[in-house]
Phi, psi and omega in degrees: 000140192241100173254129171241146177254168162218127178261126200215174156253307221040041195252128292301203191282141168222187185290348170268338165321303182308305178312341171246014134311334158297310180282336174286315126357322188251288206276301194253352181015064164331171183250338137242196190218146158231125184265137062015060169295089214300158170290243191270333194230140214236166203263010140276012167104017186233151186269150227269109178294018139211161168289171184316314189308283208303333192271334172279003187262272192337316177300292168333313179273341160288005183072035158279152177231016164179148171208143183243131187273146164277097193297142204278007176278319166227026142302319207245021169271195144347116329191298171303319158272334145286355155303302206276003173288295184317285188319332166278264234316309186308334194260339183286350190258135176288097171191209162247100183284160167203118181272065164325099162273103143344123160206153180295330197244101189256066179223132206288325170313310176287357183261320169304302218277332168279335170283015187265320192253017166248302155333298186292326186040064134017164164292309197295332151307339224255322173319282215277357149296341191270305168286331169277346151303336195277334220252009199067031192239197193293176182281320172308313201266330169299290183305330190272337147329308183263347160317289186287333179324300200273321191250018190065193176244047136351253162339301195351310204267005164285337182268009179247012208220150176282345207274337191264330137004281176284349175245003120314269203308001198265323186282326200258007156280330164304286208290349182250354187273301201078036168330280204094004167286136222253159203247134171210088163295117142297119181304097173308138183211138182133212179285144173285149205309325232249331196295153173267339198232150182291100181249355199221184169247012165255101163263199181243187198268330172304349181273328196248306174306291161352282189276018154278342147327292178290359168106288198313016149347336187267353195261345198301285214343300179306341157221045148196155176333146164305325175283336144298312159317312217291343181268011180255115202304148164283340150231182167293141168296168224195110189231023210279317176305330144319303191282343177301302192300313167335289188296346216260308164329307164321096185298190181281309170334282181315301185281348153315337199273299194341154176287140148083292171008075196220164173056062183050352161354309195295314185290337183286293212289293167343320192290307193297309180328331192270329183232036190232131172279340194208165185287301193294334166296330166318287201303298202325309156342276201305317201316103191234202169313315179241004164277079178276169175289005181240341156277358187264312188312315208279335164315290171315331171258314160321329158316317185289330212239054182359056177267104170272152160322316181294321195266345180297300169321312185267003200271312176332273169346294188238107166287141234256324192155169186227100196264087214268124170295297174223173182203165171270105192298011161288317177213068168293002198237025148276011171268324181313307189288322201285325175304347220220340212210029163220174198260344168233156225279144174248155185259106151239339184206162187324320200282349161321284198332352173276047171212351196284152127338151123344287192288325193293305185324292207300308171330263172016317192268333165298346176272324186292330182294267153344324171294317211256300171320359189259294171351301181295314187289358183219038185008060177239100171287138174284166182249144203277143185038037177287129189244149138273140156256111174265124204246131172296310171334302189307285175320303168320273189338320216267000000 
């Protein structure tokens, strides 16, 4: 069986998305597509400007045939463990894999050869990662540092940008898996990932989360499918009082634990915390050189959703389940094969969970945890353990 996968947010789906569903489609022609998704809250630390449900009906009508969540234990970490959370789940299904990525650098060779040479970490790498930490600066700009040192700037534009970012990391959870599952970076095309306002009809999705911030709604159609306009809140949903309330709650102790939390960090955000009114002011506080403001974010929302190191760790290790959101009601007997062709328990409906693990249960109540804060900001309850079967024909007709 010939599956390509794509590890994605949709937060939310716009037209370069649709595209490269297309080309996975034209080009690698799978006998399906699998989306990998994150849930409600995304891996710069923020909550998801539509729910899962709803981002998983669009990827499918947009022509995925099945999307699977990314459990929210390694949706909302590090570059590195939401590579390697996906990429095991990705790796428990049997088949001829192919992993499809965006990227600013769509060549595939140079992404094998840095994830190779990142994978070994040398002495002489690991030295000159080691002084350059010393200097305060991030874990990223210390590796990418110690890169140009031994290789020149070779490399430069994979290691300065998120989307070729993850996909370093997306080739070296392979290479450490020993899949063999093969990589088709795809060529970002549009507005640059980073832009805030919609100039083009390929934006970026920080571009489209804008002008819905900003009142500007009128400007979106044009770059994203119509069944996602018709699905876009008039503002974002909002969680910052919660999360403000987390740390105020939160012993020092408790937040030591939290993923990523590390070198007293804890003590910072707790000290600030007593005299800051709003999340973003927090962050602005903490924020230093080797602190950024999307690693304080993602710290701040784990603290909310109480995902410790430990469990993170060990999830790493045994992946917890394949938990399906939506599927295309078209090739529904892609559920047969993934229940019959993994190494882990699939989700589709309640009476699954008796199958689950300890440790999987113990994820399971971190989505569930999440689920119900996303429910509280957009005052909707979600339907607990809800799969869509999405019939396309319909959508089409409307």
């Amino acid at each position: 069986m010939k599956i390509c996968f794509i590890i994605a947010e949709y937060n939310p789906f716009h037209n370069g998305h649709l595209r490269q569903l297309d080309i996975v489609k034209s080009r690698i022609k799978p006998d399906y597509t699998v989306v990998v998704m994150s849930g409600n809250f995304t891996q710069r630390g923020e909550i998801a400007i539509l729910d899962k449900y709803q981002r998983a009906k669009h990827a499918v009508l947009a022509g995925a045939d099945a999307v699977i969540e990314l459990p929210a234990i390694f949706a909302v970490s590090p570059a590195e463990i939401f590579a390697s959370g996906a990429m095991g789940l990705i790796n428990s299904i049997e088949g001829q894999k192919t992993l499809c990525f965006g990227a600013e650098t769509a060549d595939k060779e140079k992404f094998l050869k840095i994830a190779e040479i990142l994978s070994a970490e040398t002495q002489e790498f690991k030295k000159i990662m080691k002084e350059e930490l010393k200097k305060g600066v991030s874990q990223a700009k210390a590796r990418h540092s110690a890169v140009k040192s031994l290789y020149g700037d070779i490399f430069d534009d994979l290691l300065t940008s998120p989307n070729n970012l993850l996909g370093v990391e997306y080739t070296k959870a392979i290479l450490k898996l020993g899949s063999g599952i093969e990589i088709y970076p795809v060529s970002r095309e549009g507005d640059p990932f980073d832009q805030k306002q919609i100039t083009s009809s390929l934006p970026s999705a920080l571009a489209v989360r804008s002008a819905i911030a900003d009142g500007r709604k009128k400007e979106i159609p044009n770059a994203v499918p119509p069944f996602v306009f018709a699905d876009l809140p008039k503002r974002p949903p909002d969680i910052d009082e919660y999360i403000l309330y987390s740390v105020l709650v939160s012993t020092n102790e408790q937040m030591r634990n939290i993923a990523d939390c590390s070198e007293g960090l804890e003590n910072r955000l707790k000290a600030y915390a007593k005299t800051c009114f709003s999340v973003d002011e927090l962050k602005e506080k903490v924020k230093t050189k080797r602190y950024t403001y999307t690693r304080i974010s993602r710290i701040l929302l784990s603290n909310a959703l109480k995902i410790e190191k430990d469990l993170v760790n060990k999830c790493l290790k045994y992946p917890p389940y394949l938990k399906v959101l939506a599927v295309n009601g078209e090739k529904k007997e892609i559920l047969s094969y993934l229940c019959e062709n993994s190494e882990i328990p699939l989700l589709t409906r309640k009476n699954d969970l008796s199958f689950l693990s300890p440790l999987a249960e113990k994820c399971l109540e971190t989505d569930d945890l999440a689920d119900d804060i996303y429910a509280h900001a957009i005052k909707k309850r979600l339907s607990d353990r809800q799969m869509t079967i999405v019939n396309k024909k319909i959508y089409d007709f409307l």
